[in-house]
N, C-alpha and C positions, 0 to 999 in steps of 0.2 A: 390358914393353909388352903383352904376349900378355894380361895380369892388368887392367891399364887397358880392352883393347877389349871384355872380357867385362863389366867393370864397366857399361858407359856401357847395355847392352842393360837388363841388371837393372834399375839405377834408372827408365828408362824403363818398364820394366812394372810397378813400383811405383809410379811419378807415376803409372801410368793409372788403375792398380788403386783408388789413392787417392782419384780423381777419381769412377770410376765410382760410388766411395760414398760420395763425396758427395752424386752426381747421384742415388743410391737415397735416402738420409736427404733430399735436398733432397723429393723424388718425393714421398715417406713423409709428411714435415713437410704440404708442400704437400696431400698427399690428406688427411689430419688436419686441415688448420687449414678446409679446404673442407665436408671434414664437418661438424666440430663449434665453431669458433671465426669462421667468416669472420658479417660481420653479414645475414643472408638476413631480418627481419621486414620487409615491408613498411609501411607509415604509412596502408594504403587502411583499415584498421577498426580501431576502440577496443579492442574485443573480440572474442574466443571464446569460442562458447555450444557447450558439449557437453550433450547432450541425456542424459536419463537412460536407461540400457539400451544405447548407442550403441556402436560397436565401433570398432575402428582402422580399418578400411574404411571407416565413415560418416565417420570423425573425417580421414582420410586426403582422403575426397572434399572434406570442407570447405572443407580448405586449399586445397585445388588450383583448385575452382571460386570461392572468393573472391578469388583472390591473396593469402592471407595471405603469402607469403615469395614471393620472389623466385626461388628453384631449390628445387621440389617433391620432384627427386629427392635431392638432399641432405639435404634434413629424413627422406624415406623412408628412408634411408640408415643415418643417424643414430639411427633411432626404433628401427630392428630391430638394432642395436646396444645400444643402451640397454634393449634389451627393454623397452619403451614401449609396444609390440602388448599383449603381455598386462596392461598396466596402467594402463587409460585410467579417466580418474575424470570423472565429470559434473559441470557449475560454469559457472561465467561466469569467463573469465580478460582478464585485463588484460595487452593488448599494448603493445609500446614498437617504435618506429620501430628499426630497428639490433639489433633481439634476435640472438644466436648462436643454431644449433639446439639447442646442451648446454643452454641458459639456458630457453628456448623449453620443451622436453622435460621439464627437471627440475621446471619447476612445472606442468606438468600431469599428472607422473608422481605429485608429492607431493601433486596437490588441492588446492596453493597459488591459493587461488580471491579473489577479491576480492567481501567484504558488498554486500547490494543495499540501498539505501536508502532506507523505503518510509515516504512520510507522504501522511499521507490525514484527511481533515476537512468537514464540512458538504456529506457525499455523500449523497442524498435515500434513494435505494433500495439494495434488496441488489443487485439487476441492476448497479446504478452502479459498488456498492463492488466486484462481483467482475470486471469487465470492467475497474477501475481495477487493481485487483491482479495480474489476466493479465498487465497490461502490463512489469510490473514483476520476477514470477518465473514459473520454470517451467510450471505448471499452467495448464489453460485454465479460461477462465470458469464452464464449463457444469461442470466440474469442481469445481470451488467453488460455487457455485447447486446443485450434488448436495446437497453437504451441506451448503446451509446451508438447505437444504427438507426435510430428513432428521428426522425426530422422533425416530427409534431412535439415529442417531447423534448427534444434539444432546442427549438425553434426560442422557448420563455429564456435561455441564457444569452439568448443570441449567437449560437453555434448550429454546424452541419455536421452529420456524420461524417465528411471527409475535414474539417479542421477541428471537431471536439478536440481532439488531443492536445491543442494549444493550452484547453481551460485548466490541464495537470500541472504544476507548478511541482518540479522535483525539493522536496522537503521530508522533513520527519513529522505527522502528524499522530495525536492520537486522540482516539475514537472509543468508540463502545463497539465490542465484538458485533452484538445483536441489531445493528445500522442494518435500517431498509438500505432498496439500490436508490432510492431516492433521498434520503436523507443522508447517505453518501455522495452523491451528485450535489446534493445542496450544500455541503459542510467542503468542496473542495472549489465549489462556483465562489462560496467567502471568500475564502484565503486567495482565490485569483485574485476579486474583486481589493483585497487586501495589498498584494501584490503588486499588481499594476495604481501605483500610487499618481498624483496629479502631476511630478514630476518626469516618472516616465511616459506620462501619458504625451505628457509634454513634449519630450525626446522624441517620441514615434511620431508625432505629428510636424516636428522641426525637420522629418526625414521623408515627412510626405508616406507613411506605411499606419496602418490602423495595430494595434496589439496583437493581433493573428497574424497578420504580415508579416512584425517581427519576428513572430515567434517560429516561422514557418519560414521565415530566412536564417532564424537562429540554427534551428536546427539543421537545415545544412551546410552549416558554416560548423554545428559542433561534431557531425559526421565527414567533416574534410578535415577536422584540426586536428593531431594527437597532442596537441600541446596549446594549454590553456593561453599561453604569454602572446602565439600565433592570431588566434583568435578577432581581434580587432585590426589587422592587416587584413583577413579573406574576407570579414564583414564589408570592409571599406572597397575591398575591388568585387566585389558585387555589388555593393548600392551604385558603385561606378557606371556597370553595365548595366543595370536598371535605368538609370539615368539618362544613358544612352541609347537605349533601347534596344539592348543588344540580346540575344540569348547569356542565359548566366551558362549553360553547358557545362552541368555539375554531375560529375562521374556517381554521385550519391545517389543520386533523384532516377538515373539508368538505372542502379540495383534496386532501389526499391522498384519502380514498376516491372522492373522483372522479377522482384521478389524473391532471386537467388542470393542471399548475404555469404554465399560461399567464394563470390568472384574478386578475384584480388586482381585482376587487369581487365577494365572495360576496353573492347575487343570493336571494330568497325561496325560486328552484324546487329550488335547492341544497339547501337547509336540510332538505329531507322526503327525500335519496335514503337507501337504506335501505343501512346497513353499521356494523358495530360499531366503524368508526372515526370516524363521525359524533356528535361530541359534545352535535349540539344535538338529537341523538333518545333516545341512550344516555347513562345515566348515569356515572359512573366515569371511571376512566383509559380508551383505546383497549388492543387488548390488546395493542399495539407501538410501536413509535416512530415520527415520523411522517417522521421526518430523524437523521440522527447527528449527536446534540448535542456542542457543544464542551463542552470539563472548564470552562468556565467556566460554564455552562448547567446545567453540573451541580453544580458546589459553590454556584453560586447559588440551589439547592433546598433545597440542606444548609442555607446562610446567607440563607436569604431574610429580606427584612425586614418586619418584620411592619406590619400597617394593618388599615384595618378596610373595607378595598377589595374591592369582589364586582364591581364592573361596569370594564371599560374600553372604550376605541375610539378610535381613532387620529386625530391633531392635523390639524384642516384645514390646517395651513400646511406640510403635508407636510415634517416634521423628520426625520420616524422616528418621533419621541416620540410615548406614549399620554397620553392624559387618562383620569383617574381617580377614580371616584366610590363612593360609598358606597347609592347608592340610584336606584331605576327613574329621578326623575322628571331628576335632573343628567343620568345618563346620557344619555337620550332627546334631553337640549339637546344634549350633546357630539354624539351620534352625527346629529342631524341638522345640524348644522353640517360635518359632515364629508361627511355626502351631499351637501349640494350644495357643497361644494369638488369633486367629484370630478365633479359635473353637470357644474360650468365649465370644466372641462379633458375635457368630454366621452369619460368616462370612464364604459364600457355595460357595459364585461365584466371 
């Protein structure tokens, strides 16, 4: 009996002892699964933009003040666990609704970063194209306008602040948000380099024009065409008047040196302002481009078709389409049929 009454205490303090570790392992589990497995991303933003140079304090405030996760102190928790403090990478990352902090951490820990993807086409100025690109990665505008007005650092691609804008090749690239402006300038000098392959290099050189030439006869050839099919007709009667040594007297080349893109009739007083982007005073190519031509604009130089077209001017019945002539006196009927179409629709500027 005496062996029974002793027993019945022991297992009692064994069931408790058993329990109590449970209630430790359960505690343990539960602090673990709260740490690093319960789903804490919140659904309020697409992304996290870590900034370059950025610390786990800037990167800490982020979170906190956008709500990216639902308990701030458990990601904190989490991060100086994972030693995460010391190993914050810049990027753009891609959130999911339900992320754990393990999941959450390890791809910002590894710079598991998600490509930005950046297309851009039939942008007029450099201002346009760098304020378009701010938007898209890291670097600000004025940051990109540095160099692409830079002669010393444009000089290693072989361009000038007044023709860079040939080296943009209109495409869909994609990049890492967090791109210096340099190693943007570097990753778009490729794909030119890409680009201008041995056979077009080829083409531009059967035309007597370097790849900038083209490309800066492209482009106004793709700011006088509304219709791609047009294209290698206007190419061709301008290489004509090059040839010839004519003025090219391209209504495009007036609006950009005046930098009004609002003028839908180039008007006499136009014709005299004074700028070497003005074709009907300066002879030659401008010494830039007047718009970023599309690759169609451009291999339309390469393949232009040939005629024996020096004059054009655009179809009174307002198609898009040009009329095309080979001499002063057609032209002058075209172009005065087109004046007063644009009389009747009271059309001044």
């Amino acid at each position: 009996m005496t062996n029974e009454k002793s027993a019945k205490p022991a297992k009692k303090r064994l069931l408790l002892v058993a329990i109590l570790i449970l209630v430790v392992i359960a505690g343990i589990g539960g602090y673990y699964y709260i740490r690093y497995f319960r789903p804490n991303v919140t659904g309020k933003h697409e992304y996290l933009y870590i900034h370059t140079n950025a610390t786990y304090t800037d990167v800490y405030k982020t979170i906190q003040d956008s709500g990216i996760v639902k308990d701030p102190e458990s990601f904190n928790s989490a991060a100086n666990s994972m030693h995460y403090t010391t190993r914050v990478k810049p990027g753009k990352y891609r959130l999911h609704e339900g992320m754990t902090n393990r999941r959450l951490i390890n791809m910002l820990a590894s710079g598991a970063q998600e490509p930005v993807e950046l297309s851009f086409h039939n942008l007029r100025l450099k201002e346009d194209f760098a304020g378009f690109v701010a938007k898209k990665i890291e670097p600000d505008s004025v940051s990109l306008i540095h160099l692409l007005d830079s002669t010393e650092y444009l000089k290693q691609f072989g361009f000038t602040p007044e023709n860079v804008y040939t080296m943009f090749i209109p495409n869909t690239y994609q990049m890492y948000w967090n791109n210096t402006p340099d190693k943007f300038f570097r990753h778009m000098y490729a794909n030119y380099e890409k680009f201008w392959t041995a056979d077009r290099k080829q083409q531009a050189k059967d035309i007597n024009l370097s790849p900038i030439q083209v490309t800066v006869l492209a482009s106004i050839v793709d700011a006088e065409a509304l219709h791609d099919d047009e294209m290698p007709t206007i190419a061709g009667l301008y290489l004509n008047r090059l040839k010839k040594g004519m003025k090219l007297e391209s209504d495009p080349t007036v609006i950009f040196a005046l930098h009004d893109f609002t003028i839908r009739r180039v008007l006499n007083k136009y014709l005299s302002y004074n700028s070497p982007y003005n074709t009907y005073l300066y002879a030659g190519l401008p010494p830039g481009p007047v718009m970023m031509p599309s690759v169609n604009a451009v291999d339309a130089v390469l393949n232009y078709r040939k005629s024996d077209y020096i004059y054009m001017c655009a179809k009174a019945d307002f198609s898009g389409y040009h009329a095309f002539a080979t001499n002063v006196a057609d032209h002058l009927v075209n172009a005065h049929k087109f004046q007063q179409a644009l009389n009747e629709r009271n059309i001044k500027k």
